[in-house]
LOKOL-775772 format. One record per residue (C-alpha): residue in three letters; x, y, z. Coordinates in steps of 0.1 Angstrom, whole numbers, padded with zeros to 4 digits, always signed. Example, Ala and Ser with C-alpha at 12.3 -4.5 7.8 and 13.67 -1.06 7.14 Angstrom:
// LOKOL-775772
ALA+0123-0045+0078;SER+0137-0011+0071;
// end
This chain:
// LOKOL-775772
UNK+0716+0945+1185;UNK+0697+0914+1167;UNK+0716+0882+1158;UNK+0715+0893+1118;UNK+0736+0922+1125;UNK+0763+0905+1153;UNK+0764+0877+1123;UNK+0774+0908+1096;UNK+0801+0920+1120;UNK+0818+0890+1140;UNK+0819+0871+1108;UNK+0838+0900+1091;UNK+0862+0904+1121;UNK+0872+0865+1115;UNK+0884+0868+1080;UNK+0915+0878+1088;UNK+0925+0840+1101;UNK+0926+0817+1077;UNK+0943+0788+1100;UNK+0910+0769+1090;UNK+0910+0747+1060;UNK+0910+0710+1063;UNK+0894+0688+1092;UNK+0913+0661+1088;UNK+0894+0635+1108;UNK+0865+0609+1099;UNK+0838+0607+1119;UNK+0803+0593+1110;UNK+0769+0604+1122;UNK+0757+0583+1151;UNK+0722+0581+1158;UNK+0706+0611+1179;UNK+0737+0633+1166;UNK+0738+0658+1138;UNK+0762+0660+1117;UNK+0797+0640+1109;UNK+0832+0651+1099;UNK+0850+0642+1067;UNK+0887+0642+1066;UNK+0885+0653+1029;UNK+0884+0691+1039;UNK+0865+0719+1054;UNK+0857+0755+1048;UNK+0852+0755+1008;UNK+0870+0728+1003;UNK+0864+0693+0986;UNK+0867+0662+0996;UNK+0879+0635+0978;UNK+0842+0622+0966;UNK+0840+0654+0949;UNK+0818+0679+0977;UNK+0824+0710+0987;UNK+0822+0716+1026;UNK+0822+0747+1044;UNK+0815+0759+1079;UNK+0805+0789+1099;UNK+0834+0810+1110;UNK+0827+0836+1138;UNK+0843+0850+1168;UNK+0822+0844+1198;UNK+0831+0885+1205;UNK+0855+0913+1189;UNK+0862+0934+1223;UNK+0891+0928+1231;UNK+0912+0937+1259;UNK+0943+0932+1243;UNK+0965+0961+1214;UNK+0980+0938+1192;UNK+0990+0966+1166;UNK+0987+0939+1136;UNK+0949+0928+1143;UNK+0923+0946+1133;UNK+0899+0939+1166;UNK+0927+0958+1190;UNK+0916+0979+1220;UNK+0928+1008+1205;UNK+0908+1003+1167;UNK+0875+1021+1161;UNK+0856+0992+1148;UNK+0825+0982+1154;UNK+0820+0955+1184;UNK+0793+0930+1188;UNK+0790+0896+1211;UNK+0774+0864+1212;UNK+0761+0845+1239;UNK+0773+0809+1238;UNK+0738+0796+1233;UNK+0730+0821+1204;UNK+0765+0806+1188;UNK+0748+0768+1194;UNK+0714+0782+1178;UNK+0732+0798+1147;UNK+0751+0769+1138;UNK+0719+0742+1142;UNK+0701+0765+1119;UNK+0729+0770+1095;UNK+0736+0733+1095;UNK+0697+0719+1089;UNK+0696+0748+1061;UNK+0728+0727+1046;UNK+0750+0760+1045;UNK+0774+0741+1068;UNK+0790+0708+1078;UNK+0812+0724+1109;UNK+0821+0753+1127;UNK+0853+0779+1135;UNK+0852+0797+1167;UNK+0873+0819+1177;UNK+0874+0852+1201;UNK+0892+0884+1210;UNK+0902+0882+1247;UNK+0873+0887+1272;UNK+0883+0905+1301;UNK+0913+0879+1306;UNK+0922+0843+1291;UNK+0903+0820+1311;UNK+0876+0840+1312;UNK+0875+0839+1275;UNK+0880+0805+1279;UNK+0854+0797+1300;UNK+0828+0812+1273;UNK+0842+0788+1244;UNK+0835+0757+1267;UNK+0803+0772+1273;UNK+0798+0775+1240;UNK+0810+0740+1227;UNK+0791+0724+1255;UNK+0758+0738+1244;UNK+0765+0725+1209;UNK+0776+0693+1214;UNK+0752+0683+1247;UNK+0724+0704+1244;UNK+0719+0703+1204;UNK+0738+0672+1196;UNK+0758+0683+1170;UNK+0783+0656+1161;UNK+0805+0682+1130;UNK+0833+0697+1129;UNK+0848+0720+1150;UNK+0879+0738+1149;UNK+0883+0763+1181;UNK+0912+0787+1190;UNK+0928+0783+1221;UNK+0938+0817+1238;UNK+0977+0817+1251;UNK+0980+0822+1283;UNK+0949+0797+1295;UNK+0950+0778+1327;UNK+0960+0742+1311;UNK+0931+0728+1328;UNK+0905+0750+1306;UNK+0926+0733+1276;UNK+0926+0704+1285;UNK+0882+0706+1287;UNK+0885+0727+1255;UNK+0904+0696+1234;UNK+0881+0671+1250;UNK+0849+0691+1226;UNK+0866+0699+1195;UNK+0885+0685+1167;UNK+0911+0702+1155;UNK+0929+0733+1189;UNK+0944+0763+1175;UNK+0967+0787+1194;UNK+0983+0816+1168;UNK+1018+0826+1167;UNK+1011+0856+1145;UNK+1045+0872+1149;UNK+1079+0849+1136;UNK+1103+0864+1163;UNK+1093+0871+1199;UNK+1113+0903+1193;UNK+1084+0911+1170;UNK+1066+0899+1192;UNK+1074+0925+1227;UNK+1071+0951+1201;UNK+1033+0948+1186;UNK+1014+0924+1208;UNK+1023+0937+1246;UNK+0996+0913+1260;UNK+1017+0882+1248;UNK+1049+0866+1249;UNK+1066+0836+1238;UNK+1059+0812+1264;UNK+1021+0819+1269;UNK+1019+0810+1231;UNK+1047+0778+1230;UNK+1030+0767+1265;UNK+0998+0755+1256;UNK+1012+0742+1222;UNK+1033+0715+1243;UNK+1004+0709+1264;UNK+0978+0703+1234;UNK+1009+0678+1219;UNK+1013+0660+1252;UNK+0976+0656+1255;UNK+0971+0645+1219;UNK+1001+0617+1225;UNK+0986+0606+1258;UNK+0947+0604+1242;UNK+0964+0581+1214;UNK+0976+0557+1238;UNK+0941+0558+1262;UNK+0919+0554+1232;UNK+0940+0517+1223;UNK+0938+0506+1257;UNK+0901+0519+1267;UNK+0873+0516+1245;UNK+0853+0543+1264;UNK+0884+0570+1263;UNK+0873+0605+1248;UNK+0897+0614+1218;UNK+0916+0650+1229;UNK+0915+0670+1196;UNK+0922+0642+1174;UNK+0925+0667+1138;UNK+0961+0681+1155;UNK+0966+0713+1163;UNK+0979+0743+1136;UNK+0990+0778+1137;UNK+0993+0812+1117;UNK+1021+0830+1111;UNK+1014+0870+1098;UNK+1039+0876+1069;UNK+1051+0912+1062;UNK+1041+0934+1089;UNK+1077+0928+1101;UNK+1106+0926+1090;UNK+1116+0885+1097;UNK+1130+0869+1062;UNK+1115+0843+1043;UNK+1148+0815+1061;UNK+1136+0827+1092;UNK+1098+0821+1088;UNK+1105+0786+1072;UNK+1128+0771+1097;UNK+1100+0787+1125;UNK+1077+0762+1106;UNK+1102+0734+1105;UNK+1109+0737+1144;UNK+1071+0738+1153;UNK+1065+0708+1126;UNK+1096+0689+1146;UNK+1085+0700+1187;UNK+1048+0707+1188;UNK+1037+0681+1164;UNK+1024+0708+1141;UNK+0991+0697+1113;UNK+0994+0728+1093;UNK+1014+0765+1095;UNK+0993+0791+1078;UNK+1008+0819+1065;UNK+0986+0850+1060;UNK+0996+0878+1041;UNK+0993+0911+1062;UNK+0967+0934+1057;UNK+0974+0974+1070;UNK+0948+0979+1096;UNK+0956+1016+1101;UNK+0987+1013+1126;UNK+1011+1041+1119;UNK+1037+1016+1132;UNK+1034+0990+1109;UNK+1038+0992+1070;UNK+1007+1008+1050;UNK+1008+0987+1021;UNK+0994+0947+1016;UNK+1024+0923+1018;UNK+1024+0903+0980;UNK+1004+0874+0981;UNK+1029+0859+0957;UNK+1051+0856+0987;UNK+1026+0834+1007;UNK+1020+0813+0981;UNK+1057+0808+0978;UNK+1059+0800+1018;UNK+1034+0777+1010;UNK+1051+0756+0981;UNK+1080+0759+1007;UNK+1063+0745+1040;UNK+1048+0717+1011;UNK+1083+0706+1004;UNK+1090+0702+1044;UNK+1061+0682+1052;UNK+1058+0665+1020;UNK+1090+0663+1001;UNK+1118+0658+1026;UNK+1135+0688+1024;UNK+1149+0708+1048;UNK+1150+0747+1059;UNK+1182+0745+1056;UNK+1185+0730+1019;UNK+1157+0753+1009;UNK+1184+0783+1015;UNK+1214+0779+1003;UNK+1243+0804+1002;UNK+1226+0824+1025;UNK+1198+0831+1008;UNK+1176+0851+1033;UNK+1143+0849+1009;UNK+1120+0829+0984;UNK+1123+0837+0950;UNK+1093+0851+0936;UNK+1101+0846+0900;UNK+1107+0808+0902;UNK+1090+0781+0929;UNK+1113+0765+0956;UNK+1115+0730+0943;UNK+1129+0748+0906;UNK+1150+0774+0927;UNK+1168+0748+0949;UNK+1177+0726+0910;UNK+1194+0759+0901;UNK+1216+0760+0930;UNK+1224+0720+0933;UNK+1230+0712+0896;UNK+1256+0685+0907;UNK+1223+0664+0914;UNK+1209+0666+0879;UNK+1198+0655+0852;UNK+1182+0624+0868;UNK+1180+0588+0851;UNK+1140+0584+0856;UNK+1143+0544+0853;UNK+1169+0543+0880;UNK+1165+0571+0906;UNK+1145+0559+0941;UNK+1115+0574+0949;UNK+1134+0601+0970;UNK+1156+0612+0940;UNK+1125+0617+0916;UNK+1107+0637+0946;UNK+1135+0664+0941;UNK+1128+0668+0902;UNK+1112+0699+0897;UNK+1076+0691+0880;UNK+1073+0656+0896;UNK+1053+0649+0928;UNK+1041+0620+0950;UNK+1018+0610+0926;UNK+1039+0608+0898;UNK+1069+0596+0918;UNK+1048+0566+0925;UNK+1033+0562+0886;UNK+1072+0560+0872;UNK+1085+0536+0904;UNK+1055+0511+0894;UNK+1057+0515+0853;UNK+1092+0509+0852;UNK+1093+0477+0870;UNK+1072+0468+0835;UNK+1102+0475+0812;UNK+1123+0508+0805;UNK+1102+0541+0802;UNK+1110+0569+0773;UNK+1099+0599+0772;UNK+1066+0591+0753;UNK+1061+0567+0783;UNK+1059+0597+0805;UNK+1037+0615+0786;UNK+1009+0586+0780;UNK+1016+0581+0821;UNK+1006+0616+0825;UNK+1033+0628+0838;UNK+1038+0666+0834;UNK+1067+0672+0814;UNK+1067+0715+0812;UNK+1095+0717+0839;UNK+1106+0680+0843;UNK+1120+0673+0808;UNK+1148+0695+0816;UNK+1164+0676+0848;UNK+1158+0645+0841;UNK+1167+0619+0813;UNK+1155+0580+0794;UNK+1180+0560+0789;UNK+1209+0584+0791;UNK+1192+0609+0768;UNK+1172+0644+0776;UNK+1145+0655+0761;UNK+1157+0686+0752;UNK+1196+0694+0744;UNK+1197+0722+0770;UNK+1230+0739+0786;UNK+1234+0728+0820;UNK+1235+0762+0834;UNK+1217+0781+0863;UNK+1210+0810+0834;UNK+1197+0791+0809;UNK+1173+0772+0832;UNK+1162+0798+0849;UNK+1154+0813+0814;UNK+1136+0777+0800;UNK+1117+0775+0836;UNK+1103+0812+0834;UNK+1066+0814+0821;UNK+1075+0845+0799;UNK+1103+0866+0801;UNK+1092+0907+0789;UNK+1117+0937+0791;UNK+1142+0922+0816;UNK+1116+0912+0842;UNK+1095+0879+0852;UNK+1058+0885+0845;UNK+1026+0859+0850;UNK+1016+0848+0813;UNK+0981+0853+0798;UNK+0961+0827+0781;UNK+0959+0858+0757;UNK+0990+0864+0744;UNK+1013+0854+0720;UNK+1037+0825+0722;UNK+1072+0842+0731;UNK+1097+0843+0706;UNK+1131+0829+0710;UNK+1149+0844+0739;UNK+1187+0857+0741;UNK+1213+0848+0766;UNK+1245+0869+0758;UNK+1254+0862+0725;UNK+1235+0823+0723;UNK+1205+0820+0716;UNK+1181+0797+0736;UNK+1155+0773+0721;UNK+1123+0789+0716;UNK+1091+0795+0691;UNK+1093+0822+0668;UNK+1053+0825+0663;UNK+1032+0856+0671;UNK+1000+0837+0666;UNK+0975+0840+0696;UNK+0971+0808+0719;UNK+0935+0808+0710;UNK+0917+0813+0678;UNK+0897+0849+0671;UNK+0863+0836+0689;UNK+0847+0871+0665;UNK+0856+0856+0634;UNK+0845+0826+0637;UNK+0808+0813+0623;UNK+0798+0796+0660;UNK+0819+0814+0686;UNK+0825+0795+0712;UNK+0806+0803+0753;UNK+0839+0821+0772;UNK+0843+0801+0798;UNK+0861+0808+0835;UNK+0898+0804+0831;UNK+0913+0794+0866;UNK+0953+0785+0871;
// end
């Protein structure tokens, strides 16, 4: 098999982890290395000068010894199989990197023969690219659970950024669908990789010479809807691996069927990762807790409203918020307002008193915070103070009964009915953008993105 064709199909069998997005570590080029790492981003990304950054994302081989009945490159799968040497990995990503395809590289494998062997072929590998070839990028490498700590420990010492996936939210899950794994060879090397980290911190202050141990942190993926965990139990997962293992980033990856009679058939919504993730932001970013995030035993997300607006419907008693007193933490809670703009009203107001036309020349998005919050004692809008009315005012477009995703093409909803009161709204049927057909110079349609 040539190198053009292992490319087509260990690339493909990758895909399916996505724990690969950011490097989060600065490191310039040093003369006789190629390559440096940006902490803006990697793997179509952009970083904060405006570039976008990718890198090559391979498994090293897609044989695996292993049945994990979610993953696509099990034993048991007919799929085709393909392997690299670790010196035709090194060559591939030189090439790709002097061609400017690149800035850094994701490796990953299915389990060779056993972990350490497996083990023993990525430090290969990441010795041939970083002694051999010089290559001073990014790379992000998967460690494989169950690994003598000592391979680990000479796998962290290469890369940037260690890897070892939890897949499955419950090790009940976990007995049932991956046989070859359990809890503790997963959690194990996860409390190693954090130890390590802590204790190449403290070398790298006291000796100039000391080698940095994974210094981008470590991550994981969680697999959501190929069993039947809720959306509480998946969050406060995240929040207890954020807390012990010193956790960069949880992914969540939507399941895709891969043929298994025992798991479900159809694609779990991808609406409900992107909620996980507004979720996991408001943990790591926001202050909140799992435990906040549901309330009255609330076992899942909603999928018609985000968190943040979801958790304002069920603590009212908080709001509306006076924007030129609240602290910082108070305006984090506001639906619509963020760090950004958090930090834009604490500095403004220390001017004079802000009004809403303040806000607005500030930038500050108003769609979702006018309702919770208030100037000088007055709202923006006189709106009932009730979980039903906000949830109507907060919804994008409300059709037949049921939440649906708005088009740029439609009309402007009309006024909407709650019982027997009427809600503010515009009675208007006129498009939200002119007839481009009737018009002397139409205008070039261009991509519309959310």
């Amino acid at each position: 098999m040539d190198i053009q064709e292992k490319l087509k199909i260990l690339t493909e069998s990758a895909k399916y982890d996505v724990a690969c997005t950011s490097s989060g570590v600065d490191r310039k080029g040093k003369r006789g290395v190629v390559g440096s790492a940006v902490s803006g981003g990697i793997c179509h990304s952009f970083t904060p000068d405006g570039r976008c950054i990718s890198l090559l994302k391979l498994l090293l081989a897609n044989s695996c010894t292993y049945d994990c009945q979610y993953c696509v490159n099990r034993r048991s799968n007919d799929t085709p199989r393909a392997a690299f040497t670790p010196k035709e990995v090194a060559e591939l990503t030189l090439q790709f990197y002097r061609r400017n395809y690149i800035e850094g590289l994701f490796l990953s494998s299915a389990i060779i023969k056993d972990p350490d062997h497996t083990m023993e072929l990525l430090i290969q590998t990441l010795k041939y690219v970083r002694t051999e070839y010089h290559f001073g990028g990014y790379i992000h490498v998967k460690a494989i659970p169950g690994a003598d700590p000592a391979l680990i420990w000479q796998l962290g010492h290469l890369a940037d950024r260690m890897s070892v996936n939890i897949e499955l939210p419950s090790e009940t899950s976990l007995l049932a669908h991956a046989p070859g794994k359990t809890k503790s060879s997963i959690l194990t090397p996860m409390a190693f990789v954090k130890d390590q980290m802590q204790q190449s911190k403290e070398e790298l202050i006291h000796f100039r010479n000391a080698q940095a141990f994974v210094p981008a942190g470590q991550s994981t993926q969680l697999i959501i809807g190929a069993t039947p965990e809720s959306d509480s139990k998946i969050v406060h997962l995240a929040q207890g691996l954020y807390k012990g293992y010193a956790m960069r980033r949880v992914f969540y990856s939507a399941f895709i069927p891969t043929g298994n009679p025992l798991l479900p058939s159809t694609e779990s919504p991808l609406l409900r990762e992107h909620r996980l993730y507004q979720a996991d932001w408001l943990l790591r970013f926001y202050g909140f807790t799992a435990g906040e995030l549901f309330k009255d035993k609330d076992e899942n997300l909603s999928l018609h409203l985000d968190p943040k607006c979801h958790w304002a419907l069920k603590n009212l008693e908080f709001f509306p918020v006076e924007v030129n007193k609240a602290d910082y933490d108070t305006l984090l809670r506001v639906p619509g307002i963020g760090q950004i703009s958090a930090r834009k009203i604490i500095a403004a107001r220390r001017i004079g008193s802000l009004n809403f036309d303040n806000l607005k020349k500030m930038g500050i998005v108003l769609k979702r915070a006018r309702l919770f919050i208030t100037c000088n004692g007055k709202m923006m809008e006189k709106v009932p103070m009730y979980p039903e009315v906000l949830e109507m005012r907060l919804a994008e477009n409300y059709v037949g009964g049921t939440f649906t995703q708005p088009n740029i093409f439609d009309a402007v909803p009309s006024a909407i009915t709650i019982g027997n009161e009427p809600t503010r709204g515009i009675d208007n049927t006129t498009p939200l953008l002119p007839d481009l057909e009737s018009t002397s110079s139409p205008l070039p349609l261009l991509p519309i993105t959310e």
